[in-house]
N, C-alpha and C positions, 0 to 999 in steps of 0.2 A: 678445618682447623678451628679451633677454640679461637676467644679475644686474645689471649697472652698468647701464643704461638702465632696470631698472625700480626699483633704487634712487635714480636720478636722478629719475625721475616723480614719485616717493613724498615726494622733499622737494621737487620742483619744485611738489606739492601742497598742501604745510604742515604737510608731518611732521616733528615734531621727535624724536622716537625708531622706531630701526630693531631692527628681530631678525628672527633665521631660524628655523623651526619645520620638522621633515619633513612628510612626506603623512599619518602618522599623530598627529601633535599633540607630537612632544618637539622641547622646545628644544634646539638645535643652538649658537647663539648669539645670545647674552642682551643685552638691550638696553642702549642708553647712556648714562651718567649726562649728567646738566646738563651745560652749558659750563661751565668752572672757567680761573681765570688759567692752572693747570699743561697744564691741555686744553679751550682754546679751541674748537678745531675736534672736537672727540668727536663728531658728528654723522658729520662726511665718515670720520672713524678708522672707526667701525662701517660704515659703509658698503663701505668696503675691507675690511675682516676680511670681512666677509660674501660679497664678488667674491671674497676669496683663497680664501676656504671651500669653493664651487662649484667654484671654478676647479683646486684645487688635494687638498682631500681629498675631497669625495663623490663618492659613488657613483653609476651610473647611477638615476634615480627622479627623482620627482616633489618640488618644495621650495616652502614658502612665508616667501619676503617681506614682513615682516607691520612697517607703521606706521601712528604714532597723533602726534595733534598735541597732546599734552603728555606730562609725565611721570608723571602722574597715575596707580594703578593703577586706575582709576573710567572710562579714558578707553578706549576700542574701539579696538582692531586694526584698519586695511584690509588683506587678505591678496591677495598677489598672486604667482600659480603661475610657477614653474620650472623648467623643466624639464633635466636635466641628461642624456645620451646619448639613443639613440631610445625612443620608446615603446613598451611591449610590446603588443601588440594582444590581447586577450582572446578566449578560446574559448568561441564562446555553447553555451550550458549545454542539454544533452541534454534536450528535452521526453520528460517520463516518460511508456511507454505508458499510453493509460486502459486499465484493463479492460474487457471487452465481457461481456454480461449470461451468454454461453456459457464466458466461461472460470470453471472452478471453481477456488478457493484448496483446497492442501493437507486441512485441516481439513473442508471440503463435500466433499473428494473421501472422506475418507477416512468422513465421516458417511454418503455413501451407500455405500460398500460395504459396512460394518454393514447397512444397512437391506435390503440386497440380500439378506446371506447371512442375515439374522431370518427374511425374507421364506421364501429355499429353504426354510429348517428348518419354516417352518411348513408349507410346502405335501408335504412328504415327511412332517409327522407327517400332514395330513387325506388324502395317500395310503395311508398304513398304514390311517387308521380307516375309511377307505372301504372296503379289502378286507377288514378283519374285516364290517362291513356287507355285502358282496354275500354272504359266505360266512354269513350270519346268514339272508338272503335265498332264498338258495339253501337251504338248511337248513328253513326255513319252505317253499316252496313244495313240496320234494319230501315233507314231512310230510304236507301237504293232498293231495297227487296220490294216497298209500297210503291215507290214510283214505276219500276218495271211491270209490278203487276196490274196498276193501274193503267199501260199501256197509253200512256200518254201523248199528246201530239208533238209535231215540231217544237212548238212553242213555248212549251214546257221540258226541252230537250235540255236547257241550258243550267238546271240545277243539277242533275245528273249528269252533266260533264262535269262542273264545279267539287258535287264531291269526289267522284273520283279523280280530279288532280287531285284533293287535298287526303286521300285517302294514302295513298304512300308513300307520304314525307312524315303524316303520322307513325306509318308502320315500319319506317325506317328509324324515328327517332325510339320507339319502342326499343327496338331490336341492340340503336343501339347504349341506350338505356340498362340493357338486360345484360348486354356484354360489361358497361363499365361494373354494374353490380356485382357479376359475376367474379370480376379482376379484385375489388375490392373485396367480396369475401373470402379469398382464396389470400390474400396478403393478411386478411384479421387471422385465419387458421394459421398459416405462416408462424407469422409472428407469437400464438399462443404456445404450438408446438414448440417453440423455442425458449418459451419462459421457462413450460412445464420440463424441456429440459434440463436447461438450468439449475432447477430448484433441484431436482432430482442427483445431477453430479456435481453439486456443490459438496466439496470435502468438509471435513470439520479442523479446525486451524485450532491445533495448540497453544497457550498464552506463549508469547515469547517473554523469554527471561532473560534480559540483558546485563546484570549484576553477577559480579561475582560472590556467592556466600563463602562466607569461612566461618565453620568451626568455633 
């Protein structure tokens, strides 16, 4: 329905005051007083001002028609829409991508690479202690090869027991030296497979557009 036809309806329904409001709730034009000898008809007057209004200064958008059957300010508005040029059709709103369990945020990306480079540091210190240990090793073993072939007495017996106590708490701490490095390179690969996955199934995230355009 056009403004006059639904202003028509409005009192053909038993409104005795009319007003206009826009799509956001301001008044446009403000309702009409009582009938009075000076204005009889103030009913149909507002009703015209309201045609002339649509018709003559707004603007393309949406308007409400809004009456009540008394003048009472106690009494409810029926509102009823208007529509004034075409309507703008709305742009449905970009679903934001989800994240998937393999893409890493900034922040995880950048915690593992710390943990990465902890990791090398550590394995490059228990590479250094391991070769002071084989050269500790090595050290000990050709001690014991001169003293046996030296064939020495009793009384020279007690250095060669001494290293060989001390010869396999060395080659235990080596060994287990060799396993924590081991543990540790195998958590730095870990953990780089996991980046280089990352990067690899990271999607590409379209802007989201939260506004409505119109027209």
């Amino acid at each position: 329905m056009n403004a006059k036809e639904v202003c028509n309806h409005l009192i053909a329904g038993g409104c005795k005051v009319l007003r206009l409001t826009s799509e956001r709730g301001e008044l446009l034009v403000p309702k009409n007083q009582m009938p009075s000898e000076k204005r009889p008809n103030s009913l149909k007057d507002k009703a015209s001002q309201i045609v002339s209004y649509l018709d003559r200064i707004a603007v393309d958008g949406l308007y409400y028609i809004e009456g009540a059957s008394s003048h009472s300010n106690n009494t409810a508005f029926t509102k009823m829409p208007v529509q004034i040029g075409t309507p703008k059709e709305a742009k449905p709103l970009s679903e934001p991508s989800q994240p998937t369990e393999n893409v890493l945020s900034y922040n995880k990306a950048l915690e593992m690479q710390n943990t990465i480079a902890q990791l090398t540091s550590k394995v490059e210190q228990l590479n250094a202690e391991n070769d002071s240990l084989n050269e500790e090793i090595d050290a000990l073993e050709e001690e014991l090869a001169e003293l046996k072939a030296k064939e020495m007495g009793d009384a020279s017996q007690q250095p060669i027991a001494q290293a060989i106590s001390i010869l396999p708490a060395i080659v235990d701490k080596w060994f287990s030296q060799q396993n924590e490095k081991n543990a540790l390179m195998r958590e730095q690969i870990e953990l780089m497979k996991r980046q280089q996955n990352a990067r690899q199934q990271r999607p590409m995230q379209p802007p989201v557009d939260n506004e409505f355009d119109y027209e």
